[in-house]
C-alpha positions in Angstrom: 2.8 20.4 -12.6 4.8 18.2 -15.2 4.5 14.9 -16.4 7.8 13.9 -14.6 8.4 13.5 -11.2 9.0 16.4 -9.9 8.1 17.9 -6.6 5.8 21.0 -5.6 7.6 24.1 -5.0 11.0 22.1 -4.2 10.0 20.7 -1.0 10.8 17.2 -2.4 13.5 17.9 -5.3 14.8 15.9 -8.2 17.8 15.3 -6.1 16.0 12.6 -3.8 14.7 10.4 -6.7 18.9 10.7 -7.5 19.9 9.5 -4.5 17.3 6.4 -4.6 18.0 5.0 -8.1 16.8 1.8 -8.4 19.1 -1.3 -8.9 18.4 -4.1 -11.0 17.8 -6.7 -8.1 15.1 -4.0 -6.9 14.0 -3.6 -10.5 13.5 -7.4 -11.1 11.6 -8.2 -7.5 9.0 -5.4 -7.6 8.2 -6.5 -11.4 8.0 -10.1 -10.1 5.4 -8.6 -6.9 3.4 -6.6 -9.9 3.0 -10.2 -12.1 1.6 -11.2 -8.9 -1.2 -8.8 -8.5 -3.5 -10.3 -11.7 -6.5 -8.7 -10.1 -5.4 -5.1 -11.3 -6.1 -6.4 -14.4 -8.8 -8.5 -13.9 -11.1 -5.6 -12.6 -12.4 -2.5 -14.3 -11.4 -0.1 -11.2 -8.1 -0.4 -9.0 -7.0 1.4 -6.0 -4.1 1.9 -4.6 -4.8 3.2 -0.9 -2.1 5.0 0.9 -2.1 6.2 4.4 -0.5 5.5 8.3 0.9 2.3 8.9 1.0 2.8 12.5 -1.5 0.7 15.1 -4.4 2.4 15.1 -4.2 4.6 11.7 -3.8 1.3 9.9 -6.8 0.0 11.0 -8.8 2.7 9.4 -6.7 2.3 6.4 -8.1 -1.2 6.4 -11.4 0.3 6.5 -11.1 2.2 3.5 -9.5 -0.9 1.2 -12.3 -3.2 2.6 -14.9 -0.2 1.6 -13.9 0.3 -1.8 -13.5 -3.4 -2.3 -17.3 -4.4 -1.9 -17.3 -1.9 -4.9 -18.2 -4.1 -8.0 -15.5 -5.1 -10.4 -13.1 -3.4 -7.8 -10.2 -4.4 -6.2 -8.3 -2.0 -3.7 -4.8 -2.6 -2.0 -1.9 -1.1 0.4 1.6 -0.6 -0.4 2.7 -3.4 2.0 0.2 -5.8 0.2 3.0 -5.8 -2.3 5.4 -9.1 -0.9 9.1 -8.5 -0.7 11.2 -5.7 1.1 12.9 -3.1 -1.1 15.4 0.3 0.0 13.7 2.1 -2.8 10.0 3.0 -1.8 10.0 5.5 -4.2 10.2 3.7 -7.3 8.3 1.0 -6.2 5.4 3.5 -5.6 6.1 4.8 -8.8 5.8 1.0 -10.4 2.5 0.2 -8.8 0.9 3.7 -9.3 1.6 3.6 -13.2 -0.7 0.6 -13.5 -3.4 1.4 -11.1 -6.6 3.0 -11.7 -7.0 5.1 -8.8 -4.8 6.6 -6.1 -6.7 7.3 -2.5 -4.8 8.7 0.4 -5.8 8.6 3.9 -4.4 11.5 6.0 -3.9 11.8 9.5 -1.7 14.2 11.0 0.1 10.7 13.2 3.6 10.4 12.1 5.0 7.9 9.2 2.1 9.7 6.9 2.8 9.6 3.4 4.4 12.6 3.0 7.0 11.8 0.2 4.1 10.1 -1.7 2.3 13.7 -1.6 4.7 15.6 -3.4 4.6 12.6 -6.1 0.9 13.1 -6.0 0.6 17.5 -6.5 4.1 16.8 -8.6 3.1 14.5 -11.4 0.4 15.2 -13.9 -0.6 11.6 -14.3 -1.1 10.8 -10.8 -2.7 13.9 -9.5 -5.2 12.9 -12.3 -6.2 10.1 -10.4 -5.8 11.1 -6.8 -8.8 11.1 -4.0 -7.6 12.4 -0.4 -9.4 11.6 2.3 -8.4 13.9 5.3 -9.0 13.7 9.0 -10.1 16.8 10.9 -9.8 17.4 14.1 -12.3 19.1 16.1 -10.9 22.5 18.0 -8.0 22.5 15.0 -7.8 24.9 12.4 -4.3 23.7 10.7 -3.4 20.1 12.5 -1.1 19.3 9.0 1.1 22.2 9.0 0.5 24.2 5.4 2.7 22.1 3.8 0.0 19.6 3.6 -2.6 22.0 3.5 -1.2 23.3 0.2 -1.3 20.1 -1.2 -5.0 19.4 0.2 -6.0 22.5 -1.2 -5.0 21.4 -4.7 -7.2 18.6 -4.3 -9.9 21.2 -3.2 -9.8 22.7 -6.2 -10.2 19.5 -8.3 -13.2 18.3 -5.7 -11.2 15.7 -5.2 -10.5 16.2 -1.2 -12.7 14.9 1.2 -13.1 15.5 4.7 -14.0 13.1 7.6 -13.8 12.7 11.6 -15.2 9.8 12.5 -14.5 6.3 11.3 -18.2 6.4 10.2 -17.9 9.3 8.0 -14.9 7.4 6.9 -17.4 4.6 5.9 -19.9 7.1 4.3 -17.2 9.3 2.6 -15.6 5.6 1.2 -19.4 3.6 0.3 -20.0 5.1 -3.1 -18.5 8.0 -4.8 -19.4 11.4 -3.5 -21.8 12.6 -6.5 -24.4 9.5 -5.8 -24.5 9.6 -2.0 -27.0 11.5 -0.1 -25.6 13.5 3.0 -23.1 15.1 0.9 -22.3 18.7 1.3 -19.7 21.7 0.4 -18.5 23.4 3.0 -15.8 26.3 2.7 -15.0 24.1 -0.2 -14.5 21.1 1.6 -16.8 17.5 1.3 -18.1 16.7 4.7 -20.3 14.3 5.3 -23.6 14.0 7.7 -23.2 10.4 9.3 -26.9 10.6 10.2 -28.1 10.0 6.7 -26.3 7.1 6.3 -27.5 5.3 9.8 
C-alpha cells in the first residue's frame, strides 16, 4: 500500500484517476457541499457509509447510518447525502473521506456495489486505516463476490476489520456497538459472525 491513490495489484490503475481530473467548477461545488456538513466537525466520531444504492440494498444501507448514528457524539452519512451532482465521483469520494473519521462499507454482491471505492480503500494507507467492511453472505455460497472482492475482504480479515452478516438483524447487531464490547461475537475461519439470538 502507499499513501497515494493507487490501486491493488492494477485492477484500478493511476490511469483512471487521469482520465477523471477534477475541474474547478467540480472543485468549488463539492467544497461548498463539505462547508455544509458542520456535524463532521461537531462530533467526536464520523462515518462515511458506503454501499448499494439500489431499492432494496439501500434500505439496509439506511439501517447501518441510522445504527451508528444513535452512537453518542456520532454522526454517520451516505455519499448521496452530499447535495449537488458532479462527473467526478472519485475525487469527490476522495474530498469527503479525507475529513471523516471512519469509512464503513456495506457489501452485497447486487450490482452498482462500490467497487471503484474498494481499490481506494486496500490502495491508500490512510483510508484502509480507517475502513470497517461489513459483508453479506449468502447461505449455499462459498465465493458470491468473485476473488477480486474477496482479496480485498481478506485484507480487512487480517486487520479484524471485516465483518460478516446475513440477516438485516445481524446487520443491526454487527452495527449496535463496536465488535470488542458486544456479546454474541465470535471468530470464525477468521471471519466476525454474529449470533442474533443474544441480541433478541
Amino acid at each position: 500500500m502507499s499513501s497515494s491513490s493507487s490501486y491493488i495489484d492494477g485492477n484500478w490503475s493511476e490511469d483512471q484517476l487521469d482520465e477523471e481530473e477534477i475541474t474547478l467548477a467540480d472543485n468549488e461545488e463539492i467544497l461548498h457541499a463539505l462547508s455544509e456538513l458542520t456535524s463532521v466537525y461537531e462530533n467526536d466520531r464520523s462515518y462515511l457509509v458506503l454501499g448499494n444504492y439500489d431499492r432494496e440494498p439501500i434500505r439496509r444501507l439506511n439501517l447501518v447510518v441510522d445504527r451508528l448514528n444513535r452512537r453518542q457524539d456520532a454522526y454517520a452519512f451516505r455519499m448521496v447525502d452530499i447535495r449537488g451532482e458532479w462527473d467526478n465521483s472519485i475525487q469527490k469520494f476522495c474530498l469527503i473521506a479525507d475529513i471523516v473519521t471512519y469509512l464503513v462499507g456495506v457489501a452485497e454482491k447486487e450490482p452498482s456495489d462500490f467497487l471503484v471505492e474498494q481499490g481506494l480503500l486496500v490502495g491508500t494507507t490512510e483510508y484502509f486505516a480507517k475502513t470497517h467492511v461489513l459483508k453479506r453472505e449468502y447461505e449455499g455460497e462459498e465465493h458470491p463476490f468473485g476473488w477480486m472482492q474477496d482479496g480485498v475482504f481478506e485484507l480487512f480479515d487480517q486487520e479484524e476489520r471485516l465483518y460478516c452478516w446475513q440477516t438485516e438483524e445481524d446487520l443491526v447487531a454487527v452495527t449496535g456497538e463496536p465488535r470488542a464490547t458486544v456479546l454474541g461475537y465470535t471468530s470464525i475461519e477468521g471471519c466476525v459472525r454474529v449470533h442474533p439470538q443474544t441480541h433478541r
